[in-house]
C-alpha positions in Angstrom: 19.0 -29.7 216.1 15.9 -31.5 215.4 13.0 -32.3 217.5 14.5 -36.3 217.8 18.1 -35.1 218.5 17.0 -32.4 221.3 16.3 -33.6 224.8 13.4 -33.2 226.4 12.5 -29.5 226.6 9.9 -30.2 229.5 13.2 -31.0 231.8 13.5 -28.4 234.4 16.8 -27.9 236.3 15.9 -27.9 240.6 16.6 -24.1 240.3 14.2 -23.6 237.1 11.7 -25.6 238.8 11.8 -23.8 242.1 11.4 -20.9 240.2 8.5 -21.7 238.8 6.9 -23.1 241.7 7.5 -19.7 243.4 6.3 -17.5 240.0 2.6 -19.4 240.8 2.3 -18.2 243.9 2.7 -15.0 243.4 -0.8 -12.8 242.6 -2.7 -13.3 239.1 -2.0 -9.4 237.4 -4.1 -10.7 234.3 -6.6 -12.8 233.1 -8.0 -13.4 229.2 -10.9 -15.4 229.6 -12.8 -17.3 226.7 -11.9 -14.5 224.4 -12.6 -14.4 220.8 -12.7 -11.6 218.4 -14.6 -11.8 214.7 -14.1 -8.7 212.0 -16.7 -8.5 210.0 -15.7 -8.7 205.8 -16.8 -6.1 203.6 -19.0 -9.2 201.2 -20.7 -9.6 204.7 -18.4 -12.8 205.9 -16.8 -13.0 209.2 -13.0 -13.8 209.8 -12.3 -15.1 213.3 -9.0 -13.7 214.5 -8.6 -15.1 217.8 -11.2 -17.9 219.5 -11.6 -19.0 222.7 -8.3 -17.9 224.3 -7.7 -18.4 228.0 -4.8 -18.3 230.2 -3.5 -15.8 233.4 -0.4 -13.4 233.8 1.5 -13.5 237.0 2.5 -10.5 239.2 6.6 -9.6 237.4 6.1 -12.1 235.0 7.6 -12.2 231.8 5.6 -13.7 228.9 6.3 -13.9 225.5 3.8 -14.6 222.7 4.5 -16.7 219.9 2.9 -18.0 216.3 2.7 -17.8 212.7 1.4 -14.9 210.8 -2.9 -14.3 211.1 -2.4 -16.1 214.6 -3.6 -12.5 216.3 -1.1 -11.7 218.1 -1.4 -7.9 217.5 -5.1 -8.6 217.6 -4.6 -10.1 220.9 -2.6 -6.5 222.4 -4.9 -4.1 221.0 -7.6 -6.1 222.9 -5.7 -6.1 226.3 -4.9 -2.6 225.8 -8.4 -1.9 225.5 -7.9 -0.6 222.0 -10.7 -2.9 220.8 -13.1 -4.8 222.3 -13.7 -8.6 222.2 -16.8 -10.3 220.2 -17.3 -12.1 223.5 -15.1 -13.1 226.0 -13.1 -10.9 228.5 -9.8 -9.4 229.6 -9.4 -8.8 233.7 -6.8 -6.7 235.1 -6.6 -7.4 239.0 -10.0 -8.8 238.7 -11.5 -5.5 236.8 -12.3 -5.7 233.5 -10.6 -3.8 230.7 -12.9 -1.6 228.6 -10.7 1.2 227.6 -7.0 2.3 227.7 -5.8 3.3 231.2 -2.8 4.3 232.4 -2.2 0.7 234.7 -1.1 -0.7 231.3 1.7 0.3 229.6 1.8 0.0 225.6 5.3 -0.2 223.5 5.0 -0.7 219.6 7.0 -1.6 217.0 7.5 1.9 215.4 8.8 5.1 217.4 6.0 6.8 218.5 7.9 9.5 220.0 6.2 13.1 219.6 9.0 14.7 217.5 8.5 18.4 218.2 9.1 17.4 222.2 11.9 16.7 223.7 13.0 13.4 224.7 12.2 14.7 228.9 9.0 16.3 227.3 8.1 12.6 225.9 8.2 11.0 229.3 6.6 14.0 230.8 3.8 13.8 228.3 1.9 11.1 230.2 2.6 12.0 233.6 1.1 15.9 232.7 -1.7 14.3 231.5 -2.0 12.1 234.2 -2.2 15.6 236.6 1.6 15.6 237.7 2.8 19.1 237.7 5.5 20.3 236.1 8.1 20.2 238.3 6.8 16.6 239.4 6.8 14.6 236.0 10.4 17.0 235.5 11.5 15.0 238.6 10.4 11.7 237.8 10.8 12.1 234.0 14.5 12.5 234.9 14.5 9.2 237.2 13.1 7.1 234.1 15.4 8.4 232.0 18.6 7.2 234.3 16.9 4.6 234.6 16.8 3.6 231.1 20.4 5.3 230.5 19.7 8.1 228.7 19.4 10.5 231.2 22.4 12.8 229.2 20.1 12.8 226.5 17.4 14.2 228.1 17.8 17.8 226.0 17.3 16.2 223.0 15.4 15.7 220.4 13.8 11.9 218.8 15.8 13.0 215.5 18.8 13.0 217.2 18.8 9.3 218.7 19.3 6.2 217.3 16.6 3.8 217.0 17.3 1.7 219.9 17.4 5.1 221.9 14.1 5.8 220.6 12.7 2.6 222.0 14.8 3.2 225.4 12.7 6.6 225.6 9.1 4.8 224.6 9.9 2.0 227.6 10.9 5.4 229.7 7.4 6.8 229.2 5.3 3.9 229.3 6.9 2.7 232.8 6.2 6.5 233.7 2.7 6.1 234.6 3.7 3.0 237.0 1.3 0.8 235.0 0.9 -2.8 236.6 1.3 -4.1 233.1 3.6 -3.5 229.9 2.6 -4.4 226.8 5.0 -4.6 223.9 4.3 -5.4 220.3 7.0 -6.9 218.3 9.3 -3.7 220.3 12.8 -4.5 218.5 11.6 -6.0 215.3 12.5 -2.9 213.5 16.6 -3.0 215.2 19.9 -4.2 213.6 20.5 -7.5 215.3 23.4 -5.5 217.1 21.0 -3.6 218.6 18.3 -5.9 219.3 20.1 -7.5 221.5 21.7 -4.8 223.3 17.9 -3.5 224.0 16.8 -7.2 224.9 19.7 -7.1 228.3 18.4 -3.4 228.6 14.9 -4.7 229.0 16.0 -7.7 230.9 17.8 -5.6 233.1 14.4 -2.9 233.3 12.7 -5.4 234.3 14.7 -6.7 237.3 14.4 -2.7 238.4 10.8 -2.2 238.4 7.4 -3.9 239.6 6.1 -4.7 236.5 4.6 -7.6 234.3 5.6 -8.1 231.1 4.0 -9.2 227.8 6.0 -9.2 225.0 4.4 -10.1 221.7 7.6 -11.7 219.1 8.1 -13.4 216.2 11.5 -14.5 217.2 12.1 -17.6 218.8 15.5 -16.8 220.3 14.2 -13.7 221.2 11.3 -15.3 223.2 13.6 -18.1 224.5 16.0 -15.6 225.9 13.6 -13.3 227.2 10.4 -15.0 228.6 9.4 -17.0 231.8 6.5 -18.6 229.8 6.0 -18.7 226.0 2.7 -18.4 225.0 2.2 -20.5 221.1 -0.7 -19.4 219.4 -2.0 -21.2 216.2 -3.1 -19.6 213.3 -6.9 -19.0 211.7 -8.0 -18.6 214.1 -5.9 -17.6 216.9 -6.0 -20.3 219.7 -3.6 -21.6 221.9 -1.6 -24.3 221.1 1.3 -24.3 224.0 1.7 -22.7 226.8 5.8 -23.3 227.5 7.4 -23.1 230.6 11.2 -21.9 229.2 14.0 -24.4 231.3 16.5 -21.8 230.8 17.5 -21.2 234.2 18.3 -17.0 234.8 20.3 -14.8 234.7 20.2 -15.3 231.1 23.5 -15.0 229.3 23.9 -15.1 224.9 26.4 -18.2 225.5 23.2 -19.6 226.9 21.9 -19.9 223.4 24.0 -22.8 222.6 22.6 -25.0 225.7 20.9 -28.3 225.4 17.6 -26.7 227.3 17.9 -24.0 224.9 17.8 -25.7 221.9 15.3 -28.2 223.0 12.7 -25.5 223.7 13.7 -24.5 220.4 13.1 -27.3 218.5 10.0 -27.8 219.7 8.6 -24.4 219.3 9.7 -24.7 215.7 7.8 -27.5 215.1 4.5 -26.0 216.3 4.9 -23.3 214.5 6.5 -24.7 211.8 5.1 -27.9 211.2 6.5 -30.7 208.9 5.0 -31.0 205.8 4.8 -33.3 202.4 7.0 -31.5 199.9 4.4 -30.7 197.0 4.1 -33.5 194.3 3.2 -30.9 191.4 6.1 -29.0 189.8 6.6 -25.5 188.0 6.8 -25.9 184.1 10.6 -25.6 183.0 10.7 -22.4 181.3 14.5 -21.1 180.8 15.2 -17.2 180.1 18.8 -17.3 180.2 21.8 -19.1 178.0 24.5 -18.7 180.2 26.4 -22.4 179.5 26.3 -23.4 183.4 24.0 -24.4 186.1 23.2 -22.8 189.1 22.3 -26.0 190.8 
């Protein structure tokens, strides 16, 4: 559906816009304020990755972040995770600045980060241990995550032995462990059959229902972000700024037949076109140069 077929993605059911009237009064959980971060080229050149880049995180949100590739959206996790640190601007995290990793923030990346030699318990213990839990106190609440993630029979085994959206189900498990006020997830499912993508995107929707948590959920997918999100963040590219920030009208509990709704593919379109804007078909053409005498055309 194009953007002139689609209704008007702005139009809010009374239940969506309720919702969203109540999701704004609820407590700001983060903040990215003016934020821009510059890497510095090896010829002595500067690329800007992200510039200027503002906007706030409500408490149990769920925001997704959208845009081309080089829009720093990976750029933009690593700095809220306090991986790296911004050329100026700032991240806040209940009104206290973020510096360094700390356990109030969750962190979930594309790959399986599991610790192979431990167990998949012993991977959800891992942070609580640290953390000063004793044994028999991350055991206990190790064992919780994991029922609550639905792998609590596979707590006696090993990352090897599970598939990989068990893997994931086990690196949500311990980064909720640590009750962080904030999860962060980089492109989580990108790496999953579309079978099990979206068995682990209910999962998730259904984690997040559970537990008192915010959630920012970096994507590349717009049905993913559609299906998922409360907001949709839309970056734009070199540098990273913001070009949207998209309320989704989808009203919840989101269902797959949902993706076939006229809200749904209005959002849609529109996204799209941001991201993927219209453009003059090029007026130069490749020289005809024919390697093959087959006696037919492919076109």
């Amino acid at each position: 559906m194009s953007a002139a077929e689609a209704p008007d993605y702005r139009r809010q059911s009374p239940a969506v816009a309720e919702r969203f009237r109540q999701l704004k009064q609820r407590p700001v959980v983060l903040t990215v304020d003016r934020l821009t971060r510059r890497f510095s080229r090896p010829d002595g050149s500067e690329v800007t990755a992200l510039e200027n880049l503002s906007f706030v995180a409500h408490r149990r949100e769920f925001l997704c972040i959208l845009g081309p590739s080089g829009c720093g959206k990976s750029t933009l996790l690593r700095l809220l995770a306090g991986l790296d640190q911004p050329t100026s601007g700032r991240v806040l995290l209940d009104d206290r600045e973020v510096s360094e990793p700390g356990p109030e923030r969750g962190v979930v990346f594309q790959g399986y980060t599991l610790f192979p030699w431990l167990t998949v318990k012993q991977n959800v213990m891992f942070g609580l241990k640290i953390g000063g839990s004793g044994n028999d106190q991350a055991d206990a609440e190790a064992r919780q995550w994991l029922e609550l993630v639905g792998l609590a029979k596979f707590a006696d085994s090993y990352p090897s032995q599970l598939s990989g959206g068990m893997k994931q189900r086990v690196a949500i498990a311990r980064a909720l462990a640590n009750n962080p006020r904030i999860l962060l997830m980089d492109e989580p499912f990108g790496a999953l059959d579309a079978q099990t993508r979206a068995q682990m995107q209910r999962h998730l929707l259904q984690i997040w229902r559970n537990v008192d948590i915010t959630v920012l959920f970096i994507t590349h997918d717009l049905d993913e972000a559609l299906y998922l999100a409360d907001r949709i963040l839309v970056l734009k590219a070199n540098p990273g700024r913001l070009d949207e920030l998209i309320e989704v009208p989808v009203p919840r509990p989101r269902r797959p037949e949902q993706f076939g709704s006229p809200e749904f593919l209005a959002a849609k379109a529109h996204i799209e076109e941001l991201i993927h804007p219209k453009i003059a078909p090029p007026t130069d053409s490749l020289p005809f140069i024919r390697f093959t005498q087959v006696g037919d055309d492919v076109e």
